[in-house]
N, C-alpha and C positions, 0 to 999 in steps of 0.2 A: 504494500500500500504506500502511495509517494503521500509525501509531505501536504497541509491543507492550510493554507491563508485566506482568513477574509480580506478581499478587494485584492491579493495580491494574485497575480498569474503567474505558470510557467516559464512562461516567456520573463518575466520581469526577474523570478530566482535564478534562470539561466544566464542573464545580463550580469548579473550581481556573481555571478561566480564568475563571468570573461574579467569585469569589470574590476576586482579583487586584486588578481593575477596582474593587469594590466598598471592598476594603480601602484602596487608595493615593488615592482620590478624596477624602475628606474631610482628607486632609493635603497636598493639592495646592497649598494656598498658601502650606506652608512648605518647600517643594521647589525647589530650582534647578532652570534648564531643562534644563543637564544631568543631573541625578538625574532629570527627569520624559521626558527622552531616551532614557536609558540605559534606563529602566522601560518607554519604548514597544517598543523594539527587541524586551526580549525576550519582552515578551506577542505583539507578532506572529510572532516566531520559533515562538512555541511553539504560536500558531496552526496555523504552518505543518505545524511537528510532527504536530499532532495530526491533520490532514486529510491529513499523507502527502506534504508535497511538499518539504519539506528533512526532512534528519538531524538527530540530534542532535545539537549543540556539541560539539565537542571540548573536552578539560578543557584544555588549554594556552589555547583562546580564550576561556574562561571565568576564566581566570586574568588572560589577557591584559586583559578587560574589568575583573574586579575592581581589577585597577592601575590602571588608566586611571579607574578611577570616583574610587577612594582619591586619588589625584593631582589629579584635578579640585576636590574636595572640599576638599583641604589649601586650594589657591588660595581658593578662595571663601567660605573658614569664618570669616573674620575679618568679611567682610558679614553671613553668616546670623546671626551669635551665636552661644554657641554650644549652648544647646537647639538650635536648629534643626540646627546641624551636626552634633548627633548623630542625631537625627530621621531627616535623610539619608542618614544611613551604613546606620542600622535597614533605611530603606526600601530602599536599595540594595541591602544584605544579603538583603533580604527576596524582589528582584525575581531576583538573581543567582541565586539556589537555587533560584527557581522554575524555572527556565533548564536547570539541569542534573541537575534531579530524576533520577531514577531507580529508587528502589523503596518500599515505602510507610516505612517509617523514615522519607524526606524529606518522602513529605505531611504527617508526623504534625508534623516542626520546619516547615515553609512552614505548618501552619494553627495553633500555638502563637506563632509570632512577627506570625501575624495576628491574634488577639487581644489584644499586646501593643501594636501599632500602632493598632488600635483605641482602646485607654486614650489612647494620648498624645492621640487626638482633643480628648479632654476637658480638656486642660489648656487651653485656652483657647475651648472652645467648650461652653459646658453649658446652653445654651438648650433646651427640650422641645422645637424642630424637630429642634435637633440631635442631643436624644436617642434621640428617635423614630427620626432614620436610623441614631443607633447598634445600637439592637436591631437593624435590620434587616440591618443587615452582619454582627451576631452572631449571628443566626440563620441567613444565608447561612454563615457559617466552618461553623458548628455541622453544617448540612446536608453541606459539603466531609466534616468528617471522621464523619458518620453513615456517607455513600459508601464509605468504607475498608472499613467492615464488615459494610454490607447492600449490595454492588456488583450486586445482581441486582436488587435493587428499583427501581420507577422514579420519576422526578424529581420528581413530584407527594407520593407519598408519602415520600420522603428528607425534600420541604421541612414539609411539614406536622408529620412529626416533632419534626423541630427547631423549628416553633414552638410544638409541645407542651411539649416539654423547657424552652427559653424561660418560657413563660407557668407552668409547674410548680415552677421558681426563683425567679419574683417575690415570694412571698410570705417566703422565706426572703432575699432580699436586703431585701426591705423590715425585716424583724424586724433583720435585720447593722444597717442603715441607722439603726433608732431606737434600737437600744444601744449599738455599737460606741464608745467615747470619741473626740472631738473632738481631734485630736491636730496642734498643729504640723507642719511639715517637719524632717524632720533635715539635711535641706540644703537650698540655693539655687541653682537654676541662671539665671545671667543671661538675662535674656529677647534675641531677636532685636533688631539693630541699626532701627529705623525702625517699630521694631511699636507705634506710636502715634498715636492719634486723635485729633479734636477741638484744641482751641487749645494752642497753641506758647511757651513763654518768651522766644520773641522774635517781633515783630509788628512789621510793614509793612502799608502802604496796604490791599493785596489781599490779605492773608491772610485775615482773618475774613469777607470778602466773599465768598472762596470756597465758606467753610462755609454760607452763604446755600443752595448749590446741593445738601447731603447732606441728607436726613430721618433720617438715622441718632441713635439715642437716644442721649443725655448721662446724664440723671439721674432719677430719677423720685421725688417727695416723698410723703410722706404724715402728712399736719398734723392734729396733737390739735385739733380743733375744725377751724369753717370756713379757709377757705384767706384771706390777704390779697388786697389790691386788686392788679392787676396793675400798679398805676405802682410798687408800693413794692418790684418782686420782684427787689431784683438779688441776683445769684447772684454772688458773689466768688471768684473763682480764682486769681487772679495781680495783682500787685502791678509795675508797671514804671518805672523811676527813669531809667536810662540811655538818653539819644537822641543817636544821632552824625548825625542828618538825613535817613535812612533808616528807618530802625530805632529800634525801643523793645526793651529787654530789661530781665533786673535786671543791677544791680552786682554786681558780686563783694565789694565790703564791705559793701555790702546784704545781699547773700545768705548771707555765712558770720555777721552781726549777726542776721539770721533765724533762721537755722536752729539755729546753738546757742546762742541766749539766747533761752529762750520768755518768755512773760509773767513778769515780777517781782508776788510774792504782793501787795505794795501796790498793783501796778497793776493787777489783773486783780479787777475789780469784777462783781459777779453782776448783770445786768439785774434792773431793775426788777420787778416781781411783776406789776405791775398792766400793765406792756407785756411780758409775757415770751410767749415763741412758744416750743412745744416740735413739733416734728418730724423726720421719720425717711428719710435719704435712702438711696436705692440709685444709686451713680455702676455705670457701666456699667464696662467696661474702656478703657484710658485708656493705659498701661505707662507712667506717669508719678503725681507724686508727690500733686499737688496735686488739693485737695477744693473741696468748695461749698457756701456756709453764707450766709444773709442777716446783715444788719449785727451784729455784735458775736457772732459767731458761738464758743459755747463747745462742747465735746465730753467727754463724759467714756467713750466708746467707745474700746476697748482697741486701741493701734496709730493712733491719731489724735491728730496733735499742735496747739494752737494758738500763733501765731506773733506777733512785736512787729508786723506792721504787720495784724492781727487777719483772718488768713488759716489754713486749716485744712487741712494736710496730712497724709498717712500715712506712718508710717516706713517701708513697703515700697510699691514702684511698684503700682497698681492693674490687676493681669494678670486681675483677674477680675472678676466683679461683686462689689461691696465695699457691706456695711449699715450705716450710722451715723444714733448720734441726735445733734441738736444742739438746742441752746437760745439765741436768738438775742432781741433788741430791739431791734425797730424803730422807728428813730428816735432810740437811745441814743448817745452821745457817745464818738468816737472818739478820745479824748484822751491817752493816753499821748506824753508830749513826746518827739520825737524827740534823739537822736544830733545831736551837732555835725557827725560825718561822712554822717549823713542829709539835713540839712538842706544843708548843701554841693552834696550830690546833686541836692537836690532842689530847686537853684536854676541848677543849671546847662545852659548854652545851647551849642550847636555853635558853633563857633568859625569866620567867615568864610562860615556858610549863613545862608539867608532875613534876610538884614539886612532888607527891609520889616515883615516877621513882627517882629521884634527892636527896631525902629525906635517900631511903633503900640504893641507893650506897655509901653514908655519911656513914648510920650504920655499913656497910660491910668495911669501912676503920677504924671505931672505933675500930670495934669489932677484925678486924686481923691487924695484924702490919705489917705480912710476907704479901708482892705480891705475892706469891703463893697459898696461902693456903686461901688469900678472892676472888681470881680468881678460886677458887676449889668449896669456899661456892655457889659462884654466880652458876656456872652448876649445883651442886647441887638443888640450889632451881627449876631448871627447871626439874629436874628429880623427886626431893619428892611429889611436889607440884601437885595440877590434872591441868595441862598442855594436849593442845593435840594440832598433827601436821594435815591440814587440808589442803584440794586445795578450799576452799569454805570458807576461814573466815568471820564472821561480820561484817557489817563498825563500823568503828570508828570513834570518835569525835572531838575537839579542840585537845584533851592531848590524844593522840594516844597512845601513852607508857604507863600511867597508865591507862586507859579503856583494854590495853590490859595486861598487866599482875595481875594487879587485878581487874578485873571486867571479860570480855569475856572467856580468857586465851587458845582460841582458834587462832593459827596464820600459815603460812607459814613461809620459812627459814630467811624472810628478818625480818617480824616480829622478832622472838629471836635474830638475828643476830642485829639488830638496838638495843632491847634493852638492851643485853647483852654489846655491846659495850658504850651506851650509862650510863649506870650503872659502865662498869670501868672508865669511864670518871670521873664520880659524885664523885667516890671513890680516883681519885686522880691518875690514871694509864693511860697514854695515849695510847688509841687505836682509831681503823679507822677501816671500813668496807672494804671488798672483796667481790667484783662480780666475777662471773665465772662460772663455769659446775664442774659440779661431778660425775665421774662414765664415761662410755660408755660401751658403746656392743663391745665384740669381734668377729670378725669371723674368726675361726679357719682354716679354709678348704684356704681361700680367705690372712690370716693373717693381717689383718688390725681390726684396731676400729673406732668406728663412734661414734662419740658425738651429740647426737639431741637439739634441742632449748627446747624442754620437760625438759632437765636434768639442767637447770640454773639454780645455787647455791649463795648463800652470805654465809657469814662466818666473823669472827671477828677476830682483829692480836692485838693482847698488846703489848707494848713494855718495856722489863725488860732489864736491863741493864746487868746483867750478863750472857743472851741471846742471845738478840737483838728482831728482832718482832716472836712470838709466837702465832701460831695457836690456836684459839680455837671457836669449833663448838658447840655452842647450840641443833643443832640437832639434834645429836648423841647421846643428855641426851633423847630428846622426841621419837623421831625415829630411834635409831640404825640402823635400816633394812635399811632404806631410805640411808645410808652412805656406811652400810658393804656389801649390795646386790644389792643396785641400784635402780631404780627410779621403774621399771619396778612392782619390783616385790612387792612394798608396795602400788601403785594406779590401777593397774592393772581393778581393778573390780569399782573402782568410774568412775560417768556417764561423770562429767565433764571433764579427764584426756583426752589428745589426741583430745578435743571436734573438734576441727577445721581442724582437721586432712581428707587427701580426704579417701573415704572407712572405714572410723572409728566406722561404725558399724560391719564390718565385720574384724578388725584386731585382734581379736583372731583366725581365721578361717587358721587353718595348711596350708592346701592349698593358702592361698592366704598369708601366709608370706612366704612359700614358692618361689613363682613370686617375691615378694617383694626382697626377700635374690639375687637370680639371679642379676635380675635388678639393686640391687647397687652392685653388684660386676663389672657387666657391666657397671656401670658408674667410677666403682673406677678404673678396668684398662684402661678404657678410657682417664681416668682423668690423671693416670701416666703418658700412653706411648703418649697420644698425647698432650693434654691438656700442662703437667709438661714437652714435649721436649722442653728444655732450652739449652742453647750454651752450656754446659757442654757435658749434654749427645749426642749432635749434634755431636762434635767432638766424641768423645767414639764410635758413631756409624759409622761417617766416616771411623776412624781410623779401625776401623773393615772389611769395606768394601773395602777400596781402599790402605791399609797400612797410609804412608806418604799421609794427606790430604792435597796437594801441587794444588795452583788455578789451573794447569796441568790437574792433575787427576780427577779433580772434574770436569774442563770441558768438560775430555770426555767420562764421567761416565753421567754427564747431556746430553753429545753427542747422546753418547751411546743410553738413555732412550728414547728422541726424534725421532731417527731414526729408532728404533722399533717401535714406537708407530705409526710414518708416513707409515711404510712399512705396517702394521697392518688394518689403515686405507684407505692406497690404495688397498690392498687386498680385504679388504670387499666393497669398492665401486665400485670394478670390474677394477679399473686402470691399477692394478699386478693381472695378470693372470701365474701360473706355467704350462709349458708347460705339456699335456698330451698326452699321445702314444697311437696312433691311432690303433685299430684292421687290420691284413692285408688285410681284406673284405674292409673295405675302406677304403685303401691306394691304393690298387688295382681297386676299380668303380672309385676313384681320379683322379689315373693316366690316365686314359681311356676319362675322361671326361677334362681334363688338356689339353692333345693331340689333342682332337676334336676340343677346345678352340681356339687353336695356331691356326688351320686349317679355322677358320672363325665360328666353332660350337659350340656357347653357350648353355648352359644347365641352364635353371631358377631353383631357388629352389624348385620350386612346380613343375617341373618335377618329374614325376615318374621314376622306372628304364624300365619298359613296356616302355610308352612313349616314352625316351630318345634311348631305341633300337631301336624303328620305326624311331627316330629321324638321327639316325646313320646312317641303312639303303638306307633311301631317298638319303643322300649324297655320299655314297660309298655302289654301290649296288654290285659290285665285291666281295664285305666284306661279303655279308650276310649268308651266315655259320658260322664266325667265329662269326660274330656279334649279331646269333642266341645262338650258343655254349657258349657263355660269359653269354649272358642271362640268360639261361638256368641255367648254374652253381650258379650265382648268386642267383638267385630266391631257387632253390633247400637250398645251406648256410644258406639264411634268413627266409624260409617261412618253409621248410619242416623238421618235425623229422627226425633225425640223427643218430646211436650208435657212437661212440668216434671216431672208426678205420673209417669209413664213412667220416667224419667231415672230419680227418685229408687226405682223400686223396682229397675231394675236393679244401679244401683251395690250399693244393700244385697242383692241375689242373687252380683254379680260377687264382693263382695267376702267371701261367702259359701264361693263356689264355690273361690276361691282359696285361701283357708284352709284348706277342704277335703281340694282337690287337692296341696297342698303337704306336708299332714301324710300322704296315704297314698302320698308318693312315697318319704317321707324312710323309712316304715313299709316300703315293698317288699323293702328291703335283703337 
């Protein structure tokens, strides 16, 4: 025996079970496996319901559940964060009621707090795939609660409805979309514990080696004029001072000298004119602070700060995709003199690790006097030396640094970049490591670049005083290619490269980078025109459309959109009908039957015109020629082949005869 609702249909518990599935799937990965437990149970229970093989839940185990969810929850909310923790409770809420639904009041709170679930989708996913499936779960909700109140209708027509209602709203969300003001948050909710991408404020051996293995987007540029060379493209993100022999990270008096002392007005010098670079990045989501900018990187984009070790952060974590301009010179001099406690830092060496490592940057100070030219020996050694650049290096042991340049001398960029820095340490010259990207793909057709998590670079900065901090990459002694051509074209053919990547067997395959190229062009002007409409280009668009965007104009431009859009949908519900012009054939049977009307002689619709003659007749039998002759004419108009010249003297007889017969019905009286 299946399941019995008053006023609820099958139709509408079938909805409700697509509807379920459809809703908690796009927030599946910020769900504990208990919440996404608890949400199996009772979509199958209600399975079971529906098809008649269990009962309903009793409300004591419905309670009992909602404890046990609440309890689980408390435990594990200090992991999720606590968005997420609330997220869970929603969803929970959401699965529980469905469970012990019972009359349509509860469909009506199960498909409103699935629309509310819905939204939170988009707090961190607002990609045109994503949005794409979000219509589709809203037109599924939509169709659920059609069901409440066409429960005889069937499933085809429910959905179709609801993506009429759908696609009948676009136009007036679109109109909300271009007026609505740009508005802050009135609060903050801390994002989830670990909900971050891409490179780390602290770095070991194998970290960014990993990232070798995602395609997942970093950043995407878009440069006034042509793009630079790819040897000059580093991408600046992180700043690393502190190495206990394992690890790079920053200091903690590094980092609180960062972050609240930005540039001093004498220090902060405009690039050159004649080398200035203006371009426009879009960082991906990140849930972290730090941006990306080439050499000398300034910002004058609202919520973007520039830092003393010429680094470009935001002052809230990047939960979304985030648009900034910078203006940057390459090749400009990084010279703002460091902090006494910087340079301290940035001379210091692990205490009791790699003494070999510690030992030859000694020799490389003996041996050169000039800072230049033992900063020259040091690349050098990585260039004479048999060195090799690898996505698969060894592990290594206690003393990392010496296992790895004399012993293995097989490494990634962090590898040379750590010991390279670490060796001008040894030798007496203060340097600090760089995290970042190197290189990007351009797309010329589409004019943007894209920077991948594949392309994460380190690199090393000394600091010489009659410079200030100076670039210098180990790589470029092992790998040229890897610097001057890009990432691409020197891993290409190693198995591990891309490993993690979705399709990564098949991403050499023409065709299928093909789709690929499409695909992010369609997310990249996606990402511009809707994504990036910020208050800026709001107004720019306004002002385009309405002149002076005065609250006036805008509200009856917003007028305007609704009252098409209303007129639109009373048209199609049959409310606005435009009147149509009837043929004289039946304005003439109308008026005939109009007259009869008045007369006491109704005419049903399932009367014939036969019928309705003999109907004529019986009442006015005086009539009956004229009332045969109208017939006659008629029937001849409608039934019988015609030539043109025919037609036309009928109709002017029919409609003759009509007139006729009309005024000596109304006369009979």
């Amino acid at each position: 025996m299946t399941e019995s609702h008053d006023n609820i249909t099958r139709h509408t518990l079938l909805w409700l079970l697509i509807t379920n599935i459809a809703v908690i799937m796009p927030l599946a990965d910020k769900s504990s496996v208990a919440t996404l437990g608890i949400c199996g149970i009772c979509f199958v229970w209600r399975i079971g319901i529906y098809f008649g093989r269990v009962a309903r839940p009793p409300r004591w185990l419905v309670t009992t559940l909602a404890i046990a969810a609440a309890a689980t929850l408390a435990l594990v909310s200090r992991e999720l964060g606590m968005l997420n923790a609330l997220i869970n409770l929603l969803i929970l809420g959401y699965a529980l009621k469905y469970i012990e639904m019972r009359e349509r009041r509860d469909i009506l709170a199960i498909v409103l707090a699935g629309f509310f679930l819905i939204a939170l989708a988009f707090i961190d996913k607002q990609g045109i795939g994503d949005t794409l499936l979000s219509l589709l779960v809203i037109a599924i909700n939509t169709a659920t609660l059609l069901s409440v109140y066409r429960g005889q209708q069937n499933l085809i027509l429910q959905a179709r409805h609801a993506g009429v209602l759908l696609l009948q709203s676009l136009p007036l969300a679109l109109a909300l979309f271009i007026v609505l003001p740009r508005l802050s948050p009135l609060w903050l909710v801390p994002q989830s514990k670990g909900a971050t991408t891409g490179l780390s404020d602290e770095v070991s051996f194998g970290d960014i080696t990993q990232l070798t293995r995602s395609q997942e987007l970093a950043f995407r540029v878009t440069f006034d004029g042509q793009p630079p060379a790819t040897a000059t493209l580093y991408w600046r993100a992180l700043v690393l001072t502190d190495y206990d022999g394992h690890r790079w990270r920053q200091s903690e008096p590094t980092r609180s000298i960062n972050w609240f002392r930005p540039y001093n007005i004498d220090e902060r010098q405009d690039p050159p004119s004649e080398n200035q670079l203006n371009y426009s990045v879009i960082a991906e989501r990140s849930g972290q602070h730090w941006l990306f900018g080439l050499d000398r990187a300034q910002s004058q984009t609202k919520g973007v700060k520039q830092l003393n070790d010429y680094r470009l952060v935001s002052v809230k974590p990047i939960e979304q995709k985030f648009q900034y301009q910078v203006t940057s010179a390459i090749g400009a001099p990084l010279n703002r003199v460091p902090s006494r406690v910087e340079l301290d830092q940035d001379l210091s060496v692990p205490a009791k690790l790699n003494p070999q490592t510690i030992a030859l940057g000694k020799q490389y100070a003996a041996q050169y006097q000039n800072p230049r030219q033992r900063l020259a020996a040091m690349m050098q050694l990585f260039n004479q030396q048999p060195y090799y650049y690898t996505l698969t290096p060894p592990a290594l042991g206690q003393n990392q640094l010496d296992e790895f340049l004399f012993t293995t001398r097989q490494g990634f960029c962090v590898h040379y970049a750590s010991a390279f820095t670490i060796l001008a340490r040894a030798s007496g010259l203060p340097a600090r490591m760089v995290t970042g990207y190197q290189g990007g793909i351009y797309n010329a057709d589409a004019g943007y670049m894209s920077v991948y998590q594949y392309m994460a670079h380190a690199w090393s900065e000394v600091w010489l005083p009659d410079s200030g901090w100076v670039r210098y990459d180990p790589t470029a002694m092992i790998a040229p290619e890897r610097i001057e051509q890009g990432f691409d074209s020197m891993f290409a053919a190693e198995d591990s490269y891309l490993a993690d990547a979705t399709f990564s067997g098949i991403r050499n395959s023409s065709w299928f980078n093909a789709i690929r190229l499409q695909l992010a062009n369609l997310d990249y002007y996606w990402t511009v025109w809707v994504l990036g409409f910020n208050e800026q280009r709001q107004q720019q668009l306004l002002s385009k459309l309405l002149g002076e965007a005065t609250p006036l104009r805008i509200a009856l431009f917003l007028g305007s959109v609704i009252t098409l859009v209303m007129l639109i949908i009373a048209w199609h519900t049959g409310i606005l009908r435009l009147p149509t012009r009837r043929s004289p054939i039946d304005s003439g049977f109308t008026k005939v039957a109009n007259a009869a009307a008045k007369m006491g002689v109704e005419r049903s619709i399932s009367t014939g015109p036969n019928a309705f003659s003999e109907q004529l007749k019986q009442h006015w039998p005086a009539l009956v020629t004229d009332i045969e002759q109208w017939r006659s004419c008629y029937s001849q108009l409608k039934y019988q082949q015609k030539n043109s010249s025919q037609i036309s003297q009928l109709k002017k007889k029919f409609i003759f005869l009509s007139k006729s017969l009309s005024k000596k019905i109304r006369k009979s009286h």
